[in-house]
N, CA, C and O atoms as a Tinker XYZ file with bonds, in Angstrom:
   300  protein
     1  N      5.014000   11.084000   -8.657000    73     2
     2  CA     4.611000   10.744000   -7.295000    64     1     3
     3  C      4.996000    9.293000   -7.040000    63     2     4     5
     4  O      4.701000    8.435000   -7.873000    81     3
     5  N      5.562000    9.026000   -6.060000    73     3     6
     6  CA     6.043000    7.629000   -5.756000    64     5     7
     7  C      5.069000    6.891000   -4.642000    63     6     8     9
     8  O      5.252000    6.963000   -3.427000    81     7
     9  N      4.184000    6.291000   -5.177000    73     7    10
    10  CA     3.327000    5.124000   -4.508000    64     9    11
    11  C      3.936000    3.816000   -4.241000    63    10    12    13
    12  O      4.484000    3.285000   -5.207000    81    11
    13  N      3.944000    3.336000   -3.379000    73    11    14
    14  CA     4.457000    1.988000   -2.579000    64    13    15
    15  C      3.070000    1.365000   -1.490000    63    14    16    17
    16  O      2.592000    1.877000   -0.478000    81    15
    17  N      2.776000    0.284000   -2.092000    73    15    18
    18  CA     1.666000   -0.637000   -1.041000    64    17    19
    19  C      2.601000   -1.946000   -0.647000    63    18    20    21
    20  O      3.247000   -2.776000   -1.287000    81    19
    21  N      2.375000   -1.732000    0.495000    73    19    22
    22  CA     2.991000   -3.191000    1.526000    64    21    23
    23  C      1.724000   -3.836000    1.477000    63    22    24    25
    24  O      0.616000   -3.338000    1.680000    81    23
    25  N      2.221000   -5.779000    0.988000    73    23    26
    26  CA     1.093000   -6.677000    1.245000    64    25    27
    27  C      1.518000   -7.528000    1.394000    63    26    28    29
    28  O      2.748000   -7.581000    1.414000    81    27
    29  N      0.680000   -8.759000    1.597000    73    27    30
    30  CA     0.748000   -9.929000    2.259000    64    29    31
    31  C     -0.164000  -10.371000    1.014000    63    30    32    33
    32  O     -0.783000   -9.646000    0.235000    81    31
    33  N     -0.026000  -12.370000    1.071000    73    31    34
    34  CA    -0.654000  -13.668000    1.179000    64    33    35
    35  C     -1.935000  -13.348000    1.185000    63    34    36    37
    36  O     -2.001000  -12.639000    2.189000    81    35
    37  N     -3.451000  -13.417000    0.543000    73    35    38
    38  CA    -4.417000  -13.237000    1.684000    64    37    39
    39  C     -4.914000  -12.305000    1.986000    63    38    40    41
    40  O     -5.772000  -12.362000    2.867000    81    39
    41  N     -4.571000  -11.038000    1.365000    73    39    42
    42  CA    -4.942000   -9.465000    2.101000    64    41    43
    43  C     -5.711000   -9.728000    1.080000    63    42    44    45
    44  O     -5.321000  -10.323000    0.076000    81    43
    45  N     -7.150000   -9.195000    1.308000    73    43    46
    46  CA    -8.626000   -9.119000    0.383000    64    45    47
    47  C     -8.390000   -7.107000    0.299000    63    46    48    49
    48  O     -8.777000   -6.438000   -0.660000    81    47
    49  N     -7.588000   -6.443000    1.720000    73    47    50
    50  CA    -7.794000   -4.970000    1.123000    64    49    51
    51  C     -6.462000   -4.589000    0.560000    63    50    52    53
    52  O     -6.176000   -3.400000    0.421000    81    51
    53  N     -5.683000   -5.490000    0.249000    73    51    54
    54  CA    -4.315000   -5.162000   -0.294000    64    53    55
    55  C     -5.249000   -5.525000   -2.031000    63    54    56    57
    56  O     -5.230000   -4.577000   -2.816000    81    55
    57  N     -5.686000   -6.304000   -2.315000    73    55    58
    58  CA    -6.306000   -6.424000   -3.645000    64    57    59
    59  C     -7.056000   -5.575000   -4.321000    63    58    60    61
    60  O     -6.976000   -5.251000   -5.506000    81    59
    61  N     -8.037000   -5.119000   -3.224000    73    59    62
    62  CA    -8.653000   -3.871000   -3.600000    64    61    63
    63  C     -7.916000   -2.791000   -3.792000    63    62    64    65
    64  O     -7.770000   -2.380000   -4.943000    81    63
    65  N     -7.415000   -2.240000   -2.892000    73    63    66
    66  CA    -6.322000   -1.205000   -3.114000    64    65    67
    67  C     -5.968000   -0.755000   -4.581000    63    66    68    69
    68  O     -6.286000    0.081000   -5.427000    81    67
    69  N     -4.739000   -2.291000   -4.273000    73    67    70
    70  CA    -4.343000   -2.460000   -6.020000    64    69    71
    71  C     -5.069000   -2.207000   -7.063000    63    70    72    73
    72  O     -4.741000   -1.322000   -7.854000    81    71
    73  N     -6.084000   -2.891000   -7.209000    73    71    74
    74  CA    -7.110000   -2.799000   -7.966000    64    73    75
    75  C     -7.560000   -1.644000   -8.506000    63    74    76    77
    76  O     -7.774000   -1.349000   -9.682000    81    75
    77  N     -7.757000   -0.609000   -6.831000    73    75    78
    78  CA    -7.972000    0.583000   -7.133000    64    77    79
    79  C     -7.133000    1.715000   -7.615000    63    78    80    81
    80  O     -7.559000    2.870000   -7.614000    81    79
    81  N     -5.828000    1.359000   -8.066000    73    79    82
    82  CA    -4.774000    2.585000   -8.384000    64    81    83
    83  C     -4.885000    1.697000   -9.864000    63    82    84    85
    84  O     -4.826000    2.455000  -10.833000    81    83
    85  N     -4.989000    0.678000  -10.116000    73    83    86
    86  CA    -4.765000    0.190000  -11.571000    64    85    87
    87  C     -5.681000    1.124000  -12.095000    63    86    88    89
    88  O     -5.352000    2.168000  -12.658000    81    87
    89  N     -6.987000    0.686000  -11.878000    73    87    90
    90  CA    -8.323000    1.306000  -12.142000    64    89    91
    91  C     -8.516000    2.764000  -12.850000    63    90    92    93
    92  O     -9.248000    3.194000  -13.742000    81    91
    93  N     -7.162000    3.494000  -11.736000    73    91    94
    94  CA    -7.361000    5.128000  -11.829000    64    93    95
    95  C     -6.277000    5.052000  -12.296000    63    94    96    97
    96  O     -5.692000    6.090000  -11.987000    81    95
    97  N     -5.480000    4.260000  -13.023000    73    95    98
    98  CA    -4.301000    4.435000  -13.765000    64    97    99
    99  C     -2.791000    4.847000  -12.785000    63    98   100   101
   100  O     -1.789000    5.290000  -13.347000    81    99
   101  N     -2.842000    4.658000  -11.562000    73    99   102
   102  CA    -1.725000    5.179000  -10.518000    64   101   103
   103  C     -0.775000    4.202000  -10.933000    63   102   104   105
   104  O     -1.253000    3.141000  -11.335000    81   103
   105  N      0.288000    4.306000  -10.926000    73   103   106
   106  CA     1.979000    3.388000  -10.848000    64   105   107
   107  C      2.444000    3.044000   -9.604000    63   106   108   109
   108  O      2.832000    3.816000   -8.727000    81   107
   109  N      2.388000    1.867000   -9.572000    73   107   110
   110  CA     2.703000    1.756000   -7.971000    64   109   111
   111  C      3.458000    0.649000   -7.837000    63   110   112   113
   112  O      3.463000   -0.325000   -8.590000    81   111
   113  N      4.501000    0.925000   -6.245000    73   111   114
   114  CA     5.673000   -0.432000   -6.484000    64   113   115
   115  C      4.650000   -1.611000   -5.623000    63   114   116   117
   116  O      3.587000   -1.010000   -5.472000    81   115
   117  N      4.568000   -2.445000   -5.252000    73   115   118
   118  CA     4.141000   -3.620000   -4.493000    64   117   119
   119  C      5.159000   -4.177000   -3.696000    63   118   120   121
   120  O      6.032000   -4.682000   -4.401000    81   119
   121  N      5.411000   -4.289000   -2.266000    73   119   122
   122  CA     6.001000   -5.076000   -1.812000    64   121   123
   123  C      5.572000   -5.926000   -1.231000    63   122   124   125
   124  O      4.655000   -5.510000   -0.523000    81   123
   125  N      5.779000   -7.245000   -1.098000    73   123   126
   126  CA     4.891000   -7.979000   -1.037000    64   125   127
   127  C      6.105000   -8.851000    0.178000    63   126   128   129
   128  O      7.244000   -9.271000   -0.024000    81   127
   129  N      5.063000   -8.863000    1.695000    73   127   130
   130  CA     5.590000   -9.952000    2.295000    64   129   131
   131  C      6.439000  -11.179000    2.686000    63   130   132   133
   132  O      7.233000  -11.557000    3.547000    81   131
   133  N      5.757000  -11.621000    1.456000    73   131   134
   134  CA     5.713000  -12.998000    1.481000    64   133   135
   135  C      6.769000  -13.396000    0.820000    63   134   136   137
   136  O      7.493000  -14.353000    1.096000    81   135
   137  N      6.906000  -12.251000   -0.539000    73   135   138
   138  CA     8.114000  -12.845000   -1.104000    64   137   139
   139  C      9.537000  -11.749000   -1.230000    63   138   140   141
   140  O     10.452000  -11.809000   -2.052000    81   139
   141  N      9.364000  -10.912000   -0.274000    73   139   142
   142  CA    10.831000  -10.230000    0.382000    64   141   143
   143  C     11.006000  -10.379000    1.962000    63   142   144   145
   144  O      9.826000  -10.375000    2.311000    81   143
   145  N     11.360000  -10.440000    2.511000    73   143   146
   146  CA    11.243000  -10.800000    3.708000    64   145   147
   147  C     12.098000   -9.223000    4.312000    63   146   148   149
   148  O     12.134000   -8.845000    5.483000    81   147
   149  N     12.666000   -8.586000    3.207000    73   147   150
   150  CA    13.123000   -6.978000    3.837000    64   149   151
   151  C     12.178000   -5.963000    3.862000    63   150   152   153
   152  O     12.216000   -4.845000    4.376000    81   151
   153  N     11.125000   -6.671000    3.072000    73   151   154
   154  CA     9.621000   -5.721000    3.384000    64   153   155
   155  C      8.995000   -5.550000    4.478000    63   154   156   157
   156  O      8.731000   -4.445000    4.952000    81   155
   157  N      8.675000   -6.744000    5.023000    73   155   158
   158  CA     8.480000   -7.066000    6.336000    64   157   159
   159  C      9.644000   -6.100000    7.155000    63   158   160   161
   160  O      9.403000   -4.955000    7.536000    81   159
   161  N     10.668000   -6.649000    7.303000    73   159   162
   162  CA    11.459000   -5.127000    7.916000    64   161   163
   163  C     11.259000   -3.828000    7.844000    63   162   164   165
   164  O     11.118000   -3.314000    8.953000    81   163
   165  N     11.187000   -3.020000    6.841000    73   163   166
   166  CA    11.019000   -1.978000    6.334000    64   165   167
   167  C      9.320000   -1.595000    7.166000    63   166   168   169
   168  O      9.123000   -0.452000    7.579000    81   167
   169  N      8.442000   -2.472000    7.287000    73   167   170
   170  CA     7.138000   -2.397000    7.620000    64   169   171
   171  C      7.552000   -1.895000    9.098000    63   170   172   173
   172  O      7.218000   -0.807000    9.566000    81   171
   173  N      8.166000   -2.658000    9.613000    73   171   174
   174  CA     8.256000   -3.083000   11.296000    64   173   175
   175  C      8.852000   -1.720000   11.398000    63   174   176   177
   176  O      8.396000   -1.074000   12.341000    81   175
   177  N      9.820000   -1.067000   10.620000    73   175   178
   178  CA    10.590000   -0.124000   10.783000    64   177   179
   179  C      9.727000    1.424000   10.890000    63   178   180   181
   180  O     10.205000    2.435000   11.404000    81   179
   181  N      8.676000    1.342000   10.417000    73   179   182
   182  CA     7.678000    2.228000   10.175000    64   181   183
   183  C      6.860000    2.376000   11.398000    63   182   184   185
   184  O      6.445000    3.475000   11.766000    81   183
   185  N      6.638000    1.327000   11.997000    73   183   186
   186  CA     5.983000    1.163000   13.430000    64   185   187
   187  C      4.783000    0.312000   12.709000    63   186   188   189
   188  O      3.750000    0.307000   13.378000    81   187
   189  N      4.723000   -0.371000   11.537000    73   187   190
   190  CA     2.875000   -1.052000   11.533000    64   189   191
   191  C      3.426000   -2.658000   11.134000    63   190   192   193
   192  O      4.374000   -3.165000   10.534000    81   191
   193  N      2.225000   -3.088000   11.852000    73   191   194
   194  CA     2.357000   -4.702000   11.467000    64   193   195
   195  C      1.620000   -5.432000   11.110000    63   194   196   197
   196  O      1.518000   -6.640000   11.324000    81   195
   197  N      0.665000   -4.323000   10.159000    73   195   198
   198  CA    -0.335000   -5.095000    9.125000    64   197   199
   199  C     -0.399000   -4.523000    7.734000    63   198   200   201
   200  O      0.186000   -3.482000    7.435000    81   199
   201  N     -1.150000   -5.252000    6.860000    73   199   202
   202  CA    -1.186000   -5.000000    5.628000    64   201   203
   203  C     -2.812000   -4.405000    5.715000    63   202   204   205
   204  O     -3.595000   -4.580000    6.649000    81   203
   205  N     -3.070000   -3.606000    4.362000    73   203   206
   206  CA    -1.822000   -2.650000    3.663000    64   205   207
   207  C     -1.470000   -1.744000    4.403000    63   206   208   209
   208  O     -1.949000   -1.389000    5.480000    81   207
   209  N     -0.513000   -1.304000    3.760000    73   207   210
   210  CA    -0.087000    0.230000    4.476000    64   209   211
   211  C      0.313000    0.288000    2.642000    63   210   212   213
   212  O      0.707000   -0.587000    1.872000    81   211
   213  N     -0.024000    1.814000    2.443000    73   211   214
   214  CA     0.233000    2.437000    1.366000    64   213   215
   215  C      1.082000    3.671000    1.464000    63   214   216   217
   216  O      0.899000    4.401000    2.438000    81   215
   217  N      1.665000    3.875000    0.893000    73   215   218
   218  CA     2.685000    5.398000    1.131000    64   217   219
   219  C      2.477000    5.895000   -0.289000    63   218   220   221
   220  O      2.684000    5.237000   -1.309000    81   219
   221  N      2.043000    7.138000   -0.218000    73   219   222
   222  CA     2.483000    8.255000   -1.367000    64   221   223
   223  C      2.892000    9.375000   -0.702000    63   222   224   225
   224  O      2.577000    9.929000    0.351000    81   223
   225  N      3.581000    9.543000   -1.477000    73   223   226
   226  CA     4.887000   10.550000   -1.227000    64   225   227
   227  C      4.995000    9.992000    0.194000    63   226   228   229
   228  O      4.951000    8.814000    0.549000    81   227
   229  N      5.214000   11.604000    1.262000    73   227   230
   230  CA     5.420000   11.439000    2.660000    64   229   231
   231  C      3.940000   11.036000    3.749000    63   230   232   233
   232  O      3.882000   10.944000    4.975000    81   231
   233  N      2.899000   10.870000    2.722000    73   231   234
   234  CA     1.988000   10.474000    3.421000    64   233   235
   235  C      1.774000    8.360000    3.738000    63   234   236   237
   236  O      2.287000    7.471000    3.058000    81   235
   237  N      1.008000    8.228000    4.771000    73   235   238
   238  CA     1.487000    7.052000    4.851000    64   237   239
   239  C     -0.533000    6.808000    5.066000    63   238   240   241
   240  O     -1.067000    7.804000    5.552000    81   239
   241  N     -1.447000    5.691000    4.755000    73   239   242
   242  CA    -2.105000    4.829000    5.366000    64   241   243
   243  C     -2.208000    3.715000    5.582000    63   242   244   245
   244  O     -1.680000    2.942000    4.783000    81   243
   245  N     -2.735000    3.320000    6.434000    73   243   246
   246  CA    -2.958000    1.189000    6.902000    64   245   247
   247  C     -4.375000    1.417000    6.655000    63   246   248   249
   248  O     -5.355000    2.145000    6.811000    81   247
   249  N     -3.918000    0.427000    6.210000    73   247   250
   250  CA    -5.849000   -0.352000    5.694000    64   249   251
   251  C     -5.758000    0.227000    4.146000    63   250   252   253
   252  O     -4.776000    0.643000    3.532000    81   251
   253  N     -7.227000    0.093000    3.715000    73   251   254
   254  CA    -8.052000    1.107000    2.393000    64   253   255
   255  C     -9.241000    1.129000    2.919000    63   254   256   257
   256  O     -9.981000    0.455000    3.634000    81   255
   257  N     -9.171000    2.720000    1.990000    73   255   258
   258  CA   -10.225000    3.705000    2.301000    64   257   259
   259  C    -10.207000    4.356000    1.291000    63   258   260   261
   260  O     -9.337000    5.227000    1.309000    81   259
   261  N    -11.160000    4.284000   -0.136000    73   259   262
   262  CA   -11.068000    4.588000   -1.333000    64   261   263
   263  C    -10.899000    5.973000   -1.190000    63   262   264   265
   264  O     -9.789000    6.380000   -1.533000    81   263
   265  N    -11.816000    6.932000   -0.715000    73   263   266
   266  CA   -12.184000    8.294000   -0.294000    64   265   267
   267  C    -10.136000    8.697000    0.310000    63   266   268   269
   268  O     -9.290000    9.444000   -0.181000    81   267
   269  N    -10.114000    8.081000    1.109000    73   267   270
   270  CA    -8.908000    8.935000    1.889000    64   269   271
   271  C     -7.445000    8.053000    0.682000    63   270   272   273
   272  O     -6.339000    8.489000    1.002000    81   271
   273  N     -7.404000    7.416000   -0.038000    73   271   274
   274  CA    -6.333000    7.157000   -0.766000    64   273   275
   275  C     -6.898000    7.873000   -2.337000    63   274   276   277
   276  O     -6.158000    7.714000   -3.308000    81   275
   277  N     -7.821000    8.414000   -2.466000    73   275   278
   278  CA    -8.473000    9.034000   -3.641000    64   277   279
   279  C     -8.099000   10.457000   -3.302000    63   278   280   281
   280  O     -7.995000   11.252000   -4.236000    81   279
   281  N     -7.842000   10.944000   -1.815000    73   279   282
   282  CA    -7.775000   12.286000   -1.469000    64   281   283
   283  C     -6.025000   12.425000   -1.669000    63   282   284   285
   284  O     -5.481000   13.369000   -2.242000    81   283
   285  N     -5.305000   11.232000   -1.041000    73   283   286
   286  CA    -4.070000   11.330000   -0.677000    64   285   287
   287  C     -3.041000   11.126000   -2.267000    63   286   288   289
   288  O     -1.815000   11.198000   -2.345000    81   287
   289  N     -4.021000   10.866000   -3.378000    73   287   290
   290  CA    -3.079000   10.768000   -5.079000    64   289   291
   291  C     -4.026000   11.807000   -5.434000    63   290   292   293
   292  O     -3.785000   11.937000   -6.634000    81   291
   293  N     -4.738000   12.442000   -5.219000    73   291   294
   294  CA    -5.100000   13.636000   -5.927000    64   293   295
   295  C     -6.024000   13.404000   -7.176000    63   294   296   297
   296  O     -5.941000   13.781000   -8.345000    81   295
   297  N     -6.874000   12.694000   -6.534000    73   295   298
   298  CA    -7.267000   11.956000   -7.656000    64   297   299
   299  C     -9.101000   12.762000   -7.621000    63   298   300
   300  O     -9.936000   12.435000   -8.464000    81   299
Protein backbone atom coordinates (compact mmCIF):
# COMPACT_ATOMS: atom_id res chain seq x y z
CA UNK A 1 0.00 0.00 0.00
CA UNK A 2 1.55 3.31 -0.88
CA UNK A 3 1.05 6.03 1.87
CA UNK A 4 2.22 9.63 1.14
CA UNK A 5 1.58 12.64 3.89
CA UNK A 6 2.06 16.24 2.59
CA UNK A 7 3.53 18.63 5.42
CA UNK A 8 4.71 21.71 6.34
CA UNK A 9 7.07 23.73 9.07
CA UNK A 10 4.79 23.81 12.13
CA UNK A 11 1.97 21.34 11.34
CA UNK A 12 1.22 19.97 15.11
CA UNK A 13 -1.42 17.42 12.89
CA UNK A 14 1.18 16.55 10.32
CA UNK A 15 3.24 15.22 13.60
CA UNK A 16 0.59 13.42 14.93
CA UNK A 17 -0.31 11.76 11.89
CA UNK A 18 3.24 10.67 11.48
CA UNK A 19 3.47 9.64 14.71
CA UNK A 20 0.47 7.74 14.20
CA UNK A 21 1.49 5.37 11.17
CA UNK A 22 5.04 4.96 12.95
CA UNK A 23 3.13 3.81 15.99
CA UNK A 24 1.02 1.20 13.89
CA UNK A 25 4.08 0.35 12.02
CA UNK A 26 2.66 1.98 8.40
CA UNK A 27 5.64 3.01 5.73
CA UNK A 28 5.09 6.16 4.59
CA UNK A 29 6.79 8.73 2.09
CA UNK A 30 6.76 12.44 3.73
CA UNK A 31 6.74 15.31 1.59
CA UNK A 32 7.52 17.98 3.18
CA UNK A 33 6.87 21.68 2.01
CA UNK A 34 9.32 23.36 3.08
CA UNK A 35 11.99 21.45 1.76
CA UNK A 36 10.64 20.51 -1.94
CA UNK A 37 9.01 23.18 -3.27
CA UNK A 38 7.43 20.44 -6.12
CA UNK A 39 5.38 19.26 -3.21
CA UNK A 40 3.77 22.27 -2.79
CA UNK A 41 2.89 21.88 -6.56
CA UNK A 42 1.79 18.50 -6.56
CA UNK A 43 -0.53 19.74 -3.41
CA UNK A 44 -2.00 22.73 -5.44
CA UNK A 45 -2.43 20.17 -8.23
CA UNK A 46 -4.78 18.08 -6.12
CA UNK A 47 -7.01 21.10 -5.39
CA UNK A 48 -5.81 21.47 -1.32
CA UNK A 49 -3.76 24.11 0.25
CA UNK A 50 -3.21 22.85 3.56
CA UNK A 51 -1.37 20.41 5.47
CA UNK A 52 -1.82 17.36 6.01
CA UNK A 53 -3.33 15.78 3.33
CA UNK A 54 -2.51 12.04 3.45
CA UNK A 55 -3.07 9.68 0.46
CA UNK A 56 -3.29 5.88 0.64
CA UNK A 57 -3.71 4.26 -2.24
CA UNK A 58 -6.54 6.25 -4.29
CA UNK A 59 -7.99 7.52 -1.19
CA UNK A 60 -7.05 11.01 -0.22
CA UNK A 61 -7.63 13.04 3.48
CA UNK A 62 -6.79 16.77 4.80
CA UNK A 63 -6.35 17.11 8.24
CA UNK A 64 -6.09 13.83 10.90
CA UNK A 65 -8.59 11.90 12.10
CA UNK A 66 -7.15 8.79 13.82
CA UNK A 67 -10.59 6.79 13.37
CA UNK A 68 -10.94 7.76 9.51
CA UNK A 69 -6.96 7.22 8.64
CA UNK A 70 -7.20 3.92 10.96
CA UNK A 71 -10.29 3.01 8.64
CA UNK A 72 -8.56 4.19 5.35
CA UNK A 73 -4.91 1.60 6.12
CA UNK A 74 -7.02 -1.05 7.36
CA UNK A 75 -5.84 -0.97 10.38
Amino acid sequence: MNVTIYTNTGCSACHLAMDFMTRNGVSFTERSLADDPSARDELIAMGFRAVPVIKVGNETMIGFSAPKLRKMLSL
